[in-house]
C-alpha positions as CSV (number, residue, x, y, z in Angstrom):
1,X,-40.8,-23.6,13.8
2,X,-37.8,-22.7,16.2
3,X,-35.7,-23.3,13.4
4,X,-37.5,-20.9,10.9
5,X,-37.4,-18.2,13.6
6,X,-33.4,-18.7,14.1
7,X,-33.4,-18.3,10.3
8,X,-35.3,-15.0,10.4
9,X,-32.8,-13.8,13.3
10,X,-30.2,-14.5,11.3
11,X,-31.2,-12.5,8.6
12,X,-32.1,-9.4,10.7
13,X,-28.4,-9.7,11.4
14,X,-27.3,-9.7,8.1
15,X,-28.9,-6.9,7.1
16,X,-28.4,-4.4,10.4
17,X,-24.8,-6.1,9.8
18,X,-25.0,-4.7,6.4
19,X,-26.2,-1.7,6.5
20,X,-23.7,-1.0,9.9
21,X,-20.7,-1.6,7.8
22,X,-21.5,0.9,4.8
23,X,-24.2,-0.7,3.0
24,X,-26.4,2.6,3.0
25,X,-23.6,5.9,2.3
26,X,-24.0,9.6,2.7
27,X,-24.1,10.0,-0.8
28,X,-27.2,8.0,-1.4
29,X,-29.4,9.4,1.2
30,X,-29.5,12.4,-0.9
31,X,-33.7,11.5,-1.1
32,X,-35.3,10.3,2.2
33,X,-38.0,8.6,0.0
34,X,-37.3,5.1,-1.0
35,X,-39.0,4.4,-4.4
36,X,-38.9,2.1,-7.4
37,X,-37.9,3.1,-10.7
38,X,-40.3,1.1,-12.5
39,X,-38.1,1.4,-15.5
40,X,-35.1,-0.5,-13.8
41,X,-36.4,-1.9,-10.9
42,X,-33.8,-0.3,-8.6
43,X,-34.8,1.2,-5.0
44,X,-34.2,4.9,-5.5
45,X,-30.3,5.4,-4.4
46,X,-29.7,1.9,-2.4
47,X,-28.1,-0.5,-4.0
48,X,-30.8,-2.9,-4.1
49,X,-33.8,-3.9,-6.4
50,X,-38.0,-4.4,-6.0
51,X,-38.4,-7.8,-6.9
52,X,-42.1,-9.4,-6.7
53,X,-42.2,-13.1,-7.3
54,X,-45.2,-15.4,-6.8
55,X,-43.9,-18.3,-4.2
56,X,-44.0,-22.2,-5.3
57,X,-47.6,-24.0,-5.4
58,X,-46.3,-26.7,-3.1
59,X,-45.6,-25.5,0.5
60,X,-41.9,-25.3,1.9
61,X,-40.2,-26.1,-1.7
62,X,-37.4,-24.0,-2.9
63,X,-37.7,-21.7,-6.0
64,X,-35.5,-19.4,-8.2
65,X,-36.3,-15.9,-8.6
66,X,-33.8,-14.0,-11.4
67,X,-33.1,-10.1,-10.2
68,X,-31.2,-7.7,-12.1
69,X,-29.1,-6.6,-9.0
70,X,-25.7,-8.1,-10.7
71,X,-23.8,-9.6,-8.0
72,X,-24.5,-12.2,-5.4
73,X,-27.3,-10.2,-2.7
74,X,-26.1,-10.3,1.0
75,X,-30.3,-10.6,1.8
76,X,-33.5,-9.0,1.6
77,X,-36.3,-7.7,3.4
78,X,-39.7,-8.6,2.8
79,X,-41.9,-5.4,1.9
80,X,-45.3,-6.9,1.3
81,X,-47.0,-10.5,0.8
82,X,-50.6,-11.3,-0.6
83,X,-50.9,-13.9,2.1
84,X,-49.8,-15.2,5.1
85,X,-46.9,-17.4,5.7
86,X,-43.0,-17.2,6.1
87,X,-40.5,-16.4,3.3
88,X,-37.2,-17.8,4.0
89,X,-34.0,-19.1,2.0
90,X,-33.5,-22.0,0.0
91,X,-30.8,-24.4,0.5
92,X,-29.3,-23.4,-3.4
93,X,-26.6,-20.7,-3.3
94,X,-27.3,-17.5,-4.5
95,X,-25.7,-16.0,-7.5
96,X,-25.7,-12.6,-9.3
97,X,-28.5,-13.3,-11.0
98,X,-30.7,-15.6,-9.0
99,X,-32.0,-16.2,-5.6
100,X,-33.6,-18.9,-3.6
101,X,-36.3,-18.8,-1.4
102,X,-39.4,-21.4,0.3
103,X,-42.6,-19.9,1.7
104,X,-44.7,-21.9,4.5
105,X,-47.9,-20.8,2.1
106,X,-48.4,-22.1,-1.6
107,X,-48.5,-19.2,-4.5
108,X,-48.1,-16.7,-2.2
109,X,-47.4,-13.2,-4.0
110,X,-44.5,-11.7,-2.3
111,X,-42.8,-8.4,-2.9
112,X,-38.9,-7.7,-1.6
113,X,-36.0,-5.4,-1.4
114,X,-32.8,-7.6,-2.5
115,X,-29.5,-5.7,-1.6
């Protein structure tokens, strides 16, 4: 559990370290809503994408999710989940086209933001 908890730390710092060093400009805060274009899947001006995935049937076992955000994602924030339980990466790098994540809950229906 300790370790989960360091892992979700971690990520909180990745992203506040993102979004510190430019990962939000100016010139895409032009709208203060943040919505999907369902047509795309993109997250109104960010650079990021919605992505809903259902999570593995066995507990705690890593599985690859394609997105469409076309390079290699520096994280994500969880936005909603069906269930309970702990979304958290896998041990497989990530590429541009696929990421890898575990959940502590089986088929758990999980919507993110990658950026």
């Amino acid at each position: 559990m300790q370790h989960q908890i360091a892992r979700s730390i971690d990520d909180v710092a990745r992203v506040l370290e993102f979004l510190v060093r430019g990962g939000i400009q100016a010139d895409n805060l032009g709208s203060r809503a943040v919505t999907l274009d369902a047509s795309t899947g993109w997250v109104g001006k960010l650079d990021a994408v919605y992505l809903t995935v259902t999570t593995n049937a066995v507990v705690d076992t890593e599985t690859g999710f394609a997105h469409t955000l076309g390079r290699v994602p520096a994280g994500y924030i969880v936005v909603k989940r069906a269930g309970g339980g702990v979304v958290y990466n896998g041990t497989t790098a990530w590429t541009a086209t696929t990421i890898y994540l575990k959940c502590t809950t089986v088929a758990n229906v999980v919507t993110l933001i990658v950026f």
